[in-house]
C-alpha positions, 0 to 999 in steps of 0.5 A: 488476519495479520499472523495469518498471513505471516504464517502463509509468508514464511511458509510459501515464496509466493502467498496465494489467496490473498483475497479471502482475507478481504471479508465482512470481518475484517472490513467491520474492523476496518471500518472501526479503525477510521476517524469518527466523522459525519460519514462514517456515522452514515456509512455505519447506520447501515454497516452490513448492508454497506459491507456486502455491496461492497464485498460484491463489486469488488468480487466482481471486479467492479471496484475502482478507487477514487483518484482524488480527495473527495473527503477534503473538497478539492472536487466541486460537483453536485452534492449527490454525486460528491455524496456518493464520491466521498462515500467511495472515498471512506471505503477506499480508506477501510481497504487500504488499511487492510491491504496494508496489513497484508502487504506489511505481513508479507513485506516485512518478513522480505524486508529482515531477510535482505537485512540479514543479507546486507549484514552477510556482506561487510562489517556489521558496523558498514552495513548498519550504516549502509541500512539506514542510509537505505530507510532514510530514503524511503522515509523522506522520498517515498511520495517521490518515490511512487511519483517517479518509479515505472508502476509496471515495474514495482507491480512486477515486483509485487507478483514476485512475492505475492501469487494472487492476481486480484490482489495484484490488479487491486494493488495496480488500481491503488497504485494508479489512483495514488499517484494521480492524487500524488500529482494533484495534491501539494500537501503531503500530510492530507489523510488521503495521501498518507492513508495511501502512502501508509499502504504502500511503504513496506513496498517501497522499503523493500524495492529500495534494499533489494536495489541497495543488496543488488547495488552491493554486489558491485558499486555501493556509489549507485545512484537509485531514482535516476536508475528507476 
């Protein structure tokens, strides 16, 4: 899937069809991915069963990821419906993993172009420097960073780069969902916060030197989460 689609990045400014890659398929190898556990024991007894209801919610749009971590416990509620809830935790989990697949196919081919630019700009020794500057602050600050940016504005720069509305609207709920979690959950390494940020890094890396090459053309001294 992920040569794929970074065949389709090279050759198109705006991939489309995103979608498609979203298929039993891929979903069974997304699944295998997940840590073993009581529920991914349960889901997989009836996997293609499991597979297909979930193929068709979210063809019919009827598909919303969990806001909190369910798998952890944070929730109290009756056991059915907790049941029900972590279930639709573990399928958030499969689909974020897919979908950081693709936006890392397209992403990272962004990301080296902007590099390649920075490079063009001053000295290779500066621009290194300025470079790790740039990744140094995604790496520590990227949970802040999806606190704090308007989402309109980071989905807006997602449709400049990928051409397929439901993909975008699905990326828009992850978003949304995230940083709800982001806000309720003080522990940055809990599975479900590092399952979403994972998804959502190449993103933000590319925002934040495509900020830096913008930045460049004036004054590097720009100060980036106040202008966010």
């Amino acid at each position: 899937m992920r040569k794929k689609i970074t065949e389709l990045a090279k050759k198109y400014r705006r991939p489309q069809s995103i979608m498609h890659f979203i298929n039993a398929e891929t979903l069974k190898e997304a699944y295998g991915k997940q840590p073993d556990g009581d529920i991914k024991s349960r889901y997989g007894k009836d996997l293609d069963a499991n597979i297909e209801k979930l193929l068709k919610r979210m063809k019919n749009f009827s598909y919303f990821p969990q806001s909190k971590d369910w798998l952890q416990g944070i929730c109290k509620c009756r056991a059915g419906k907790k049941g029900k809830c972590m279930r639709r935790s573990f399928e958030d989990r499969m689909i974020q993993y897919l979908f950081r697949e693709i936006l890392e196919a397209i992403f990272e081919i962004q990301i080296c172009h902007i590099m390649t630019d920075l490079k063009k700009k001053d000295s290779d020794k500066v621009s290194r420097c300025k470079f790790v500057s740039a990744v140094s602050v995604v790496m520590i600050d990227v949970s802040r960073f999806l606190r704090e940016i308007d989402q309109e504005r980071l989905i807006d720069f997602l449709k400049q780069r990928v051409d397929d509305r439901k993909f975008i609207e699905y990326c828009k709920r992850f978003l949304q969902s995230g940083v709800k979690l982001l806000e309720d959950c003080t522990e940055l390494t809990n599975d479900s916060v590092v399952c979403f940020t994972s998804m959502m890094y190449c993103v933000c890396e590319c925002y934040i030197l495509q900020l830096l090459k913008n930045a460049m053309k004036n004054d590097f001294s720009v100060k980036i989460f106040p202008s966010i």
